[in-house]
MIDOFI-646945 format. One record per atom (N, C-alpha, C): x, z, y; atom name. Coordinates in steps of 0.02 Angstrom, whole numbers, plus 50000, padded with zeros to 5 digits. Atoms other than C-alpha are relative to their C-alpha. Example, Ala and Ser with C-alpha at 12.3 -4.5 7.8 and 13.67 -1.06 7.14 Angstrom:
2
PT/50045/50000/49941/N $
PT/50615/50390/49775/CA $
PT/50045/50000/50060/C $
PT/49958/49997/49941/N $
PT/50684/50357/49947/CA $
PT/49961/50037/50055/C $
//
This chain:
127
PT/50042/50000/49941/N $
PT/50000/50000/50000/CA $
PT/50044/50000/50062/C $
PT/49969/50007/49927/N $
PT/50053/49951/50174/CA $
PT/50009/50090/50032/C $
PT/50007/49917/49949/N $
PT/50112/50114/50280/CA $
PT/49978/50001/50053/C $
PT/50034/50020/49928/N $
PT/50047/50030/50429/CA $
PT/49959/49963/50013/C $
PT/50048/50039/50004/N $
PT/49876/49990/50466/CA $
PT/49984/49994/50087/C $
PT/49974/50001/49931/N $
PT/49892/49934/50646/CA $
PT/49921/50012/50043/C $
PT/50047/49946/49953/N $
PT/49762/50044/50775/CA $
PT/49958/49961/50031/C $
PT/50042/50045/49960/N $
PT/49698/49881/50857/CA $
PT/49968/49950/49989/C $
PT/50003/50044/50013/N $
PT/49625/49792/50741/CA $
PT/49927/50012/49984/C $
PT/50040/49962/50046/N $
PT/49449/49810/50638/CA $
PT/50004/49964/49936/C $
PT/50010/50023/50051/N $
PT/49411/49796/50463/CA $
PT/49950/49991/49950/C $
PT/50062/49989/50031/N $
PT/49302/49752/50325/CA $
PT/50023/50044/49925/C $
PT/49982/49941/50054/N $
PT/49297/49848/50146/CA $
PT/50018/49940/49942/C $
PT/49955/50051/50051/N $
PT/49353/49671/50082/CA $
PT/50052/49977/50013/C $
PT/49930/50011/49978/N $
PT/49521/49674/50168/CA $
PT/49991/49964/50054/C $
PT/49996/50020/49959/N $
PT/49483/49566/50303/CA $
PT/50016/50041/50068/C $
PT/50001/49968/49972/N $
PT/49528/49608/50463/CA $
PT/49990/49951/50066/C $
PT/50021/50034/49941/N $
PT/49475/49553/50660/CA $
PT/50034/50029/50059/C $
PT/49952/49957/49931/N $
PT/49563/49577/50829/CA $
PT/49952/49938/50062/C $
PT/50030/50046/49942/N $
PT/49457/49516/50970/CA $
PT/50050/49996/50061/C $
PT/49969/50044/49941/N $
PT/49551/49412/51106/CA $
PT/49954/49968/50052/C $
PT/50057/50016/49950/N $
PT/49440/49391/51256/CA $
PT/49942/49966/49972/C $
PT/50087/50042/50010/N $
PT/49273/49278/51208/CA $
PT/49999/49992/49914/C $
PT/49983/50023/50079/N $
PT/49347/49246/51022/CA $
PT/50025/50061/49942/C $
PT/49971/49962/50046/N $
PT/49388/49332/50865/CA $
PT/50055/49991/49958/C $
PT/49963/50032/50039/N $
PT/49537/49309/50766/CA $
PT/49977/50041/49937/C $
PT/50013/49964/50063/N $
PT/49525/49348/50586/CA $
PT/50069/49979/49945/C $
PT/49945/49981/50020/N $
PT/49661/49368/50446/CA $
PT/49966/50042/49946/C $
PT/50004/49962/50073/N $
PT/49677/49466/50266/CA $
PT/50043/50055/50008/C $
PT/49932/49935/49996/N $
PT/49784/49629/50260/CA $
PT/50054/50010/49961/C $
PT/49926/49992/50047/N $
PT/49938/49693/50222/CA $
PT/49972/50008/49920/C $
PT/50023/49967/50070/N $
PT/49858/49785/50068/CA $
PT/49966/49950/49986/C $
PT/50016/50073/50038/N $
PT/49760/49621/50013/CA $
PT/50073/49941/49989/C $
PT/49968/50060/50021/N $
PT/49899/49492/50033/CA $
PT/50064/50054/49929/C $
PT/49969/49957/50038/N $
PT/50012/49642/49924/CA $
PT/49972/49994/49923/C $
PT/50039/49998/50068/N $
PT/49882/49651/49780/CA $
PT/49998/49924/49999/C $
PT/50012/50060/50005/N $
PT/49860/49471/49788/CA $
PT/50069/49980/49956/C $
PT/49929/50046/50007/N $
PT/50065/49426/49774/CA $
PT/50006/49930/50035/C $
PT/49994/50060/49963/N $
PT/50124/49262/49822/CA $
PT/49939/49948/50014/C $
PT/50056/50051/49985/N $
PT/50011/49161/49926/CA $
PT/50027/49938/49975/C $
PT/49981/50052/50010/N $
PT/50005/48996/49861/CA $
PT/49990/49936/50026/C $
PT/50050/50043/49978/N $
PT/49863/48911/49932/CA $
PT/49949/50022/50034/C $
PT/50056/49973/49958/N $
PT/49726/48948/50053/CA $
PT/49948/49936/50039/C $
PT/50026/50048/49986/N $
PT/49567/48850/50066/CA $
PT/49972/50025/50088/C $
PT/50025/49991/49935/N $
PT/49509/48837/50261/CA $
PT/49940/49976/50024/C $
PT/50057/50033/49974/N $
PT/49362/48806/50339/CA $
PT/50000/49976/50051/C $
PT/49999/50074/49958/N $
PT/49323/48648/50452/CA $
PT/49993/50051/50064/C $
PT/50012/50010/49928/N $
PT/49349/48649/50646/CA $
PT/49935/50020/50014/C $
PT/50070/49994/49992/N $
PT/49164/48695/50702/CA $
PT/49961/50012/49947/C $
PT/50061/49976/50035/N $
PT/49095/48770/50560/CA $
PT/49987/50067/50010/C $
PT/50016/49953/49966/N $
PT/48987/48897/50587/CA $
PT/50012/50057/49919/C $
PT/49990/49975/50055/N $
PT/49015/49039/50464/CA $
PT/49968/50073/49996/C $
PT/50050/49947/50026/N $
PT/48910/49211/50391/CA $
PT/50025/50073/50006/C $
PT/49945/49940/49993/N $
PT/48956/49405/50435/CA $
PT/49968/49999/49920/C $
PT/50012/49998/50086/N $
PT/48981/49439/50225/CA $
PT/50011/49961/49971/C $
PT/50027/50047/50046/N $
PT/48965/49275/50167/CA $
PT/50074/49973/49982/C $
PT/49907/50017/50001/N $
PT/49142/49180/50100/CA $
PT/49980/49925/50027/C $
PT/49990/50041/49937/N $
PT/49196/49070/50220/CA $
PT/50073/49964/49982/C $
PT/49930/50060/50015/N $
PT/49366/49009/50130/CA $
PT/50001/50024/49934/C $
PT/49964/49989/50055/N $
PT/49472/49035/49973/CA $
PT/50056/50036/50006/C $
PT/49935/49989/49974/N $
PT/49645/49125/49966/CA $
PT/50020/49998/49906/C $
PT/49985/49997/50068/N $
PT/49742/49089/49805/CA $
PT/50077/50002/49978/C $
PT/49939/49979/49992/N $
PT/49911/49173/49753/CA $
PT/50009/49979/49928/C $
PT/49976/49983/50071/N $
PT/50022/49193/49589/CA $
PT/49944/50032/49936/C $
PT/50029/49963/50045/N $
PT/49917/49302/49516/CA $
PT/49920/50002/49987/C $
PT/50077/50000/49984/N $
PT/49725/49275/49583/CA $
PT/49999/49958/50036/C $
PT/50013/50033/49929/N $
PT/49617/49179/49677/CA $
PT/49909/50023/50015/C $
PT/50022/49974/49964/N $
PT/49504/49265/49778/CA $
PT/49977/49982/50063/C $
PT/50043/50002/49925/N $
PT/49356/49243/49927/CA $
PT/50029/50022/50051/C $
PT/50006/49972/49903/N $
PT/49376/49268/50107/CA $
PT/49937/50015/50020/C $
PT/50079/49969/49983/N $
PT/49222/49361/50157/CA $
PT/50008/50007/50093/C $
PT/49985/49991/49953/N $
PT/49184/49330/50356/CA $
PT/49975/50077/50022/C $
PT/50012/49935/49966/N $
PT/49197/49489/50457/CA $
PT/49938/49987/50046/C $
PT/50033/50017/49954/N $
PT/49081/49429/50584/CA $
PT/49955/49928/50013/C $
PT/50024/50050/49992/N $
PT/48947/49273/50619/CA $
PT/50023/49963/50047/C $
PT/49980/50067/49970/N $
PT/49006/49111/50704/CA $
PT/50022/49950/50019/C $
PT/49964/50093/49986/N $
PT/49083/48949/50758/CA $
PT/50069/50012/49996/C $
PT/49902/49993/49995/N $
PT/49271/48940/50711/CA $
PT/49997/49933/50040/C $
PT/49992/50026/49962/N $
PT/49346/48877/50844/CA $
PT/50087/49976/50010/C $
PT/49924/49993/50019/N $
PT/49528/48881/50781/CA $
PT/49999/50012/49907/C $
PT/50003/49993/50063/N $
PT/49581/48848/50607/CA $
PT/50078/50017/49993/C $
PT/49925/49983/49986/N $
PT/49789/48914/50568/CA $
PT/50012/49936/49952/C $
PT/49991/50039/50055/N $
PT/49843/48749/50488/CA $
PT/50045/49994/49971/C $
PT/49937/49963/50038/N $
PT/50001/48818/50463/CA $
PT/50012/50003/49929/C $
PT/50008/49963/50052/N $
PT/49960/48893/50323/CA $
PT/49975/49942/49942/C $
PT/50039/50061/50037/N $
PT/49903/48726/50244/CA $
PT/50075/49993/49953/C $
PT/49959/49994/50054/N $
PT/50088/48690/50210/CA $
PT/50068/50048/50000/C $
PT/49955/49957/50011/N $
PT/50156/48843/50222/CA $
PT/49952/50083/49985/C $
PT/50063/49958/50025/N $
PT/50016/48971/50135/CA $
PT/50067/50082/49997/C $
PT/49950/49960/50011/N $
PT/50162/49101/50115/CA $
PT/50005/50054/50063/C $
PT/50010/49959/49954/N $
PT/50150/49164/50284/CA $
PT/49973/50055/50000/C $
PT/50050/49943/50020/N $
PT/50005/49273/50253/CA $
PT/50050/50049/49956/C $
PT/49972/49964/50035/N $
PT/50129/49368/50141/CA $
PT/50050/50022/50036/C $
PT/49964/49964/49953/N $
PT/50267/49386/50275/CA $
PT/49988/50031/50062/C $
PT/50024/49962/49929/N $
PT/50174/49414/50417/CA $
PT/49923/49994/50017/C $
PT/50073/49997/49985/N $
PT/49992/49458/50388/CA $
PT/49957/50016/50079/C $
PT/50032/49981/49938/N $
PT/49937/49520/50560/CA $
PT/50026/49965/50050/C $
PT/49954/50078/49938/N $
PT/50034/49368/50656/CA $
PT/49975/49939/49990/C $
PT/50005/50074/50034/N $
PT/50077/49206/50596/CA $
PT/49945/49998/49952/C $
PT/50057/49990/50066/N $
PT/49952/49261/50444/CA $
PT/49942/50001/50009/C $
PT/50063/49972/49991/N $
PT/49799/49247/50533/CA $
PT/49970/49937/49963/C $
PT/50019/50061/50031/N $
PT/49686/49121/50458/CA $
PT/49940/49966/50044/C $
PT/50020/50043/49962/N $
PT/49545/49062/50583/CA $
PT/49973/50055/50072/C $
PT/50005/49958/49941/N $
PT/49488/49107/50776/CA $
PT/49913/49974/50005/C $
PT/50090/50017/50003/N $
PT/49279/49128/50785/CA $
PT/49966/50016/50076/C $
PT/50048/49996/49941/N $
PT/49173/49131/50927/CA $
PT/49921/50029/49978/C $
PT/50053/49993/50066/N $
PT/49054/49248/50873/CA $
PT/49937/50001/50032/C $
PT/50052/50022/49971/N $
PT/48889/49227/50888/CA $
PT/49938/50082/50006/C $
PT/50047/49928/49990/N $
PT/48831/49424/50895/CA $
PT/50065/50028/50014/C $
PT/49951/49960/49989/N $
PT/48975/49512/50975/CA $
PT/49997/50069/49996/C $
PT/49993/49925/50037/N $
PT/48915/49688/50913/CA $
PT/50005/49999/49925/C $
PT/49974/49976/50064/N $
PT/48969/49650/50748/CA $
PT/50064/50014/50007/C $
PT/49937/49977/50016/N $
PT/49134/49681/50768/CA $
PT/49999/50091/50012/C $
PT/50012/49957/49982/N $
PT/49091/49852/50826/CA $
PT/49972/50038/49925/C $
PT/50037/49952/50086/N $
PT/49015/49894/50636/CA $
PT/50046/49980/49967/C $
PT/49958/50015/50043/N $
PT/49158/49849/50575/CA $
PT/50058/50068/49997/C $
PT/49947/49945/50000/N $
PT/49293/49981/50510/CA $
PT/50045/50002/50042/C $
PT/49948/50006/49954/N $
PT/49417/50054/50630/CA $
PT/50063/50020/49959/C $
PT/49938/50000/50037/N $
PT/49597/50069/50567/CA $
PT/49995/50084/49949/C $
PT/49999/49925/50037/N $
PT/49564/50279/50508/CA $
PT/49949/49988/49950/C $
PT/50053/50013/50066/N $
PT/49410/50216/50405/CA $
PT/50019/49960/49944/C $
PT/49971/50050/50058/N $
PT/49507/50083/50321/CA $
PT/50064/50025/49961/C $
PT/49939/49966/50034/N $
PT/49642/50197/50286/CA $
PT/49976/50026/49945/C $
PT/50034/49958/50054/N $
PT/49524/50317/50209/CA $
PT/49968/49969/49955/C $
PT/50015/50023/50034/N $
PT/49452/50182/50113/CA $
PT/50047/49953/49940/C $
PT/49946/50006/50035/N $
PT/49627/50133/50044/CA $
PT/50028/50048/49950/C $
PT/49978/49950/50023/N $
PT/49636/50300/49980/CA $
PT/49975/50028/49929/C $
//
């Protein structure tokens, strides 16, 4: 398990995690998911303008060992996809809360992020 679950982020109880940047959301997987996962290998993305479900899976992520949903934290229009990660999926494993993010949403109810776990709830739910 990661020792550092960084104070400014939120989370869901399926590893995802969200950092709002003025009007938009970024979103991303966690230390402790890309860890249990192992080597990323592959990560499916979802299109430019699609609109996407708080809960619902919204990509793929697929390592060495599994391959495993992306569940969105929040409802709405990605507005940024990391395509990085298209041919270089590995990132997510060196630098989950950076380079590792995987798309930027424009959400379409901005009090969900607000029901979403804060870094002490997701600790305690690591536990």
């Amino acid at each position: 398990m990661s020792d550092s679950i960084p104070q400014n982020l939120k989370y869901t109880k399926e590893h995802e995690w969200a950092r709002v940047e003025g009007k938009t959301v970024v979103v991303g997987v966690t230390a402790h998911a890309q860890e249990a996962l192992g080597d990323v290998v592959y990560v499916e993305l979802p299109k430019l303008g699609a609109t996407i479900t708080e809960g619902k899976q919204f990509g793929v992520i697929e390592s060495t060992k599994a391959v495993s949903d992306l569940y969105a934290p929040l409802s709405g229009k990605v507005v940024k996809v990391n395509d990085e990660l298209t041919g270089n999926p590995s990132i997510i494993n060196t630098d989950p809360y950076g380079a590792g993010w995987i798309v930027e949403v424009e959400p379409s109810d901005t009090e969900q992020v607000g029901r979403l776990l804060d870094a002490a709830a997701y600790g305690a739910l690591l536990k």
